[in-house]
Chimera marker file (.cmm) of the C-alpha trace (Angstrom):
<marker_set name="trace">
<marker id="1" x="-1.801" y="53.365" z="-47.990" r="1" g="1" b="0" radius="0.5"/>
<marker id="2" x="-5.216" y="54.033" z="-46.502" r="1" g="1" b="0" radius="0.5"/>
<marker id="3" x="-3.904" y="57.744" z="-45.850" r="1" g="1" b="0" radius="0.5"/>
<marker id="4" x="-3.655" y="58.405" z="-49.217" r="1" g="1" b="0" radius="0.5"/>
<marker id="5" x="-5.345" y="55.623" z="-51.306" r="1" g="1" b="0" radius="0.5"/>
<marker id="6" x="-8.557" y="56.033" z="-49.341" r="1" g="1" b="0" radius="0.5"/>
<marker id="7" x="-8.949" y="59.677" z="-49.926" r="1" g="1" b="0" radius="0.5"/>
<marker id="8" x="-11.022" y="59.178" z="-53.013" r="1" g="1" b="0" radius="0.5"/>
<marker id="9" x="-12.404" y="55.296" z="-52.802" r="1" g="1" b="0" radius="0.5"/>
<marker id="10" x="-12.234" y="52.628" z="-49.820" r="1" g="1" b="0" radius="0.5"/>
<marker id="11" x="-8.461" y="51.290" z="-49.308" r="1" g="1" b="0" radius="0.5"/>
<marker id="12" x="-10.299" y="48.009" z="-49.805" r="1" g="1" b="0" radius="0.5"/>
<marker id="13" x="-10.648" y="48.270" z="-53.434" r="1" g="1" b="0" radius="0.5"/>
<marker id="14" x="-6.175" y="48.507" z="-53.479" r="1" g="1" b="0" radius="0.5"/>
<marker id="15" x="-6.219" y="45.138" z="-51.093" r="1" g="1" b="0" radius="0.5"/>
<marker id="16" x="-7.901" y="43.174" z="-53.471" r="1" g="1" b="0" radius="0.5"/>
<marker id="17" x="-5.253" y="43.350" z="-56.315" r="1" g="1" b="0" radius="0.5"/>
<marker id="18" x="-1.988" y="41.563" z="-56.601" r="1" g="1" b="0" radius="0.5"/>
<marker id="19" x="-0.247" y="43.718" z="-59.844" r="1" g="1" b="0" radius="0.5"/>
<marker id="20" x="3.496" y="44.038" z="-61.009" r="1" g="1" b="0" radius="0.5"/>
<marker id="21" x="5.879" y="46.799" z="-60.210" r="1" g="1" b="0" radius="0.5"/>
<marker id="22" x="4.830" y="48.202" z="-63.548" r="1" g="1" b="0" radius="0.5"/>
<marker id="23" x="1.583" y="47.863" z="-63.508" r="1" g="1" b="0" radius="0.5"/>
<marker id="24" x="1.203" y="49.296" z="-59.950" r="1" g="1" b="0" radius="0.5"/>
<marker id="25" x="3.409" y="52.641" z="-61.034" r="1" g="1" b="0" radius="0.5"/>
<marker id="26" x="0.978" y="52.944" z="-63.749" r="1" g="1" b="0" radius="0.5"/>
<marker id="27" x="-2.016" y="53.022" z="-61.056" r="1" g="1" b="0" radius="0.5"/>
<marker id="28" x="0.160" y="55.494" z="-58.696" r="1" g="1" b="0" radius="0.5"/>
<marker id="29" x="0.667" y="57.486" z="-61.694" r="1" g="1" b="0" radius="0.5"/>
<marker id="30" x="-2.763" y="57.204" z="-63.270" r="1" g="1" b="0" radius="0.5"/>
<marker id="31" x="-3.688" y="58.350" z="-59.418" r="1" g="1" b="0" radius="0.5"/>
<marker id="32" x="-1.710" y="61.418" z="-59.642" r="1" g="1" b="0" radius="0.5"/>
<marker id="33" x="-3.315" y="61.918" z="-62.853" r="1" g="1" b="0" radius="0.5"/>
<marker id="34" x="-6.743" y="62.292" z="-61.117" r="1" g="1" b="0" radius="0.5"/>
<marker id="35" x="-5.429" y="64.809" z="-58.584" r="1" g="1" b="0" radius="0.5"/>
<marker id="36" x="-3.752" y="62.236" z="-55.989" r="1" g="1" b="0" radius="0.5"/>
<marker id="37" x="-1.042" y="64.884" z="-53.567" r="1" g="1" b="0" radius="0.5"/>
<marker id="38" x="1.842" y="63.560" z="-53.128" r="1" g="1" b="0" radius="0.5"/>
<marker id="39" x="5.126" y="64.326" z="-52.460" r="1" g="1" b="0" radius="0.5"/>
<marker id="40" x="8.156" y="62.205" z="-53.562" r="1" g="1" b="0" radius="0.5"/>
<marker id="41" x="9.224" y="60.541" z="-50.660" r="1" g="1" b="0" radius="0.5"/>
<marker id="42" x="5.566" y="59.281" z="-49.559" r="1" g="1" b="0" radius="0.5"/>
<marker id="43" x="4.930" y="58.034" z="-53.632" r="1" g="1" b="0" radius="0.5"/>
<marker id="44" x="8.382" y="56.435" z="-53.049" r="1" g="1" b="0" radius="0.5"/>
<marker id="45" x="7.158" y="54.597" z="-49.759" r="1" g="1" b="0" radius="0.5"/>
<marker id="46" x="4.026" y="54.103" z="-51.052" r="1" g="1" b="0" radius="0.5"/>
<marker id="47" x="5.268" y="51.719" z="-54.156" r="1" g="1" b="0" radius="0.5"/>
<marker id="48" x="7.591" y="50.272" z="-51.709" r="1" g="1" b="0" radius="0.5"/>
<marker id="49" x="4.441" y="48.855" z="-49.761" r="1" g="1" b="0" radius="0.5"/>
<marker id="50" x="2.268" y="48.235" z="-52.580" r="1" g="1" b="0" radius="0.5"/>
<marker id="51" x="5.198" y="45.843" z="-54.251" r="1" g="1" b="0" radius="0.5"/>
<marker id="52" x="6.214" y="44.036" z="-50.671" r="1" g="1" b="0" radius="0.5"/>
<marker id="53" x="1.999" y="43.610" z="-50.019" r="1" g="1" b="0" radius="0.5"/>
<marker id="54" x="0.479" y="43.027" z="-52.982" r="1" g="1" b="0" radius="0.5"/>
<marker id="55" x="2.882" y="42.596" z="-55.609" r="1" g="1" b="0" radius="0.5"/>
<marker id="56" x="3.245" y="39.590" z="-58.131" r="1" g="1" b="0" radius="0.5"/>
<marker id="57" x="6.043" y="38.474" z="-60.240" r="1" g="1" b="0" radius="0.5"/>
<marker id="58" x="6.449" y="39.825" z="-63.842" r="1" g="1" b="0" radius="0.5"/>
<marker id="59" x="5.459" y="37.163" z="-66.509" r="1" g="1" b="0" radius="0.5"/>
<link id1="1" id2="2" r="1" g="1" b="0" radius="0.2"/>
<link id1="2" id2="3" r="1" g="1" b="0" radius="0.2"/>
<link id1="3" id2="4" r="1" g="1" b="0" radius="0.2"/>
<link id1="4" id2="5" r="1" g="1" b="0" radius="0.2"/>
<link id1="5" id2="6" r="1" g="1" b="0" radius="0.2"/>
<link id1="6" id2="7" r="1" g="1" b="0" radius="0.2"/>
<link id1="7" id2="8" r="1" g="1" b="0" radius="0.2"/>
<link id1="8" id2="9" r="1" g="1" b="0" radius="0.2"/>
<link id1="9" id2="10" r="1" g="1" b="0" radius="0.2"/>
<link id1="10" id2="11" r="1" g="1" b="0" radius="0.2"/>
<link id1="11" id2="12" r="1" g="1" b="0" radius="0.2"/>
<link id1="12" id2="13" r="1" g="1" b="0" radius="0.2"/>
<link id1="13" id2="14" r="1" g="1" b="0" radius="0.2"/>
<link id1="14" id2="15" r="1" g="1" b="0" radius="0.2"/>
<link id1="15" id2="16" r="1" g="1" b="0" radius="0.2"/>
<link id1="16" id2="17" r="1" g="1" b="0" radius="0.2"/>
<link id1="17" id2="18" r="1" g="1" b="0" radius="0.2"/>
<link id1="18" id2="19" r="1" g="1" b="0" radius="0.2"/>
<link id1="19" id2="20" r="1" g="1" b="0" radius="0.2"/>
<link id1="20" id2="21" r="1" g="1" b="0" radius="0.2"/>
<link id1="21" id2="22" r="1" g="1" b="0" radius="0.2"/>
<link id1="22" id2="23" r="1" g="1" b="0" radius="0.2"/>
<link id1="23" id2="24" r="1" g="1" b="0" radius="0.2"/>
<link id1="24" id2="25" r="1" g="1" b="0" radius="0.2"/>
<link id1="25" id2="26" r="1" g="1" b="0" radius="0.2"/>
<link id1="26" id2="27" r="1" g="1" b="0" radius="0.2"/>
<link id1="27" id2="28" r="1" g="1" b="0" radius="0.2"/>
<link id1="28" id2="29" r="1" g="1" b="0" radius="0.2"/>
<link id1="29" id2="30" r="1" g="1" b="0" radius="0.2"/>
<link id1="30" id2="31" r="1" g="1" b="0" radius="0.2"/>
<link id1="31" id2="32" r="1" g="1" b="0" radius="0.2"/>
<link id1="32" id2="33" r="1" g="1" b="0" radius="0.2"/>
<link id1="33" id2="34" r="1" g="1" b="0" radius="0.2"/>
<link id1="34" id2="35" r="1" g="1" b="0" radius="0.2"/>
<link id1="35" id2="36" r="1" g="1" b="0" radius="0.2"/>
<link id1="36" id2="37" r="1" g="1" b="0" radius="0.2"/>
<link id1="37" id2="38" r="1" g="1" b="0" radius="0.2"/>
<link id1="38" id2="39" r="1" g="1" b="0" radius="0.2"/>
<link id1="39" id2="40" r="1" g="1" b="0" radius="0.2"/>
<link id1="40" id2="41" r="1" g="1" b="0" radius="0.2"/>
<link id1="41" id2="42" r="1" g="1" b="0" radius="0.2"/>
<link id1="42" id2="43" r="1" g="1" b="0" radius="0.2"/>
<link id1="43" id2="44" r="1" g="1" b="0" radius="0.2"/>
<link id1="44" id2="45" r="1" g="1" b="0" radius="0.2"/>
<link id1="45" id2="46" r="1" g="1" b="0" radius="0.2"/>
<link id1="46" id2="47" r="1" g="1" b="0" radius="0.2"/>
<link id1="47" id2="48" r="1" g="1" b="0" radius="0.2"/>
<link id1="48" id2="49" r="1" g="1" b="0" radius="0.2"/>
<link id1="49" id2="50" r="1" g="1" b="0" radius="0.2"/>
<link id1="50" id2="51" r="1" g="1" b="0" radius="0.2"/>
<link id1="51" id2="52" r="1" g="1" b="0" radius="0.2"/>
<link id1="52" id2="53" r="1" g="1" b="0" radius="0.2"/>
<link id1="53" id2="54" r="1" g="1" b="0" radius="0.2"/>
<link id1="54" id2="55" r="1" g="1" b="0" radius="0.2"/>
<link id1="55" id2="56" r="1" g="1" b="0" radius="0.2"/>
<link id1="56" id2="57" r="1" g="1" b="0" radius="0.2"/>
<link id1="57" id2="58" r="1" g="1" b="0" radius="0.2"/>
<link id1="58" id2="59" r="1" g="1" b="0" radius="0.2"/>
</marker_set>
């Protein structure tokens, strides 16, 4: 995560938030959005980490 997410702000800022599946692919996406590179296999790992670390349950 820090390899990518902390390209453009501090990895910290993605450790403090506990989202959803779908709200976290909206951030990756909004990311990509704003010029994040990244291929599909790391985007792929990367949501797998960000819903096993800091994932919540849908409501």
């Amino acid at each position: 995560m820090e390899e990518k997410c902390g390209i453009c702000h501090k990895a910290e800022i993605v450790y403090k938030r506990k989202l959803t599946k779908a709200e976290w692919d909206r951030v990756v996406y909004a990311m990509k959005i704003r010029g994040l590179k990244i291929s599909a296999s790391e985007e792929k790992t990367l949501k797998s980490e960000l819903y096993k670390k800091l994932g919540k349950e849908d409501k």
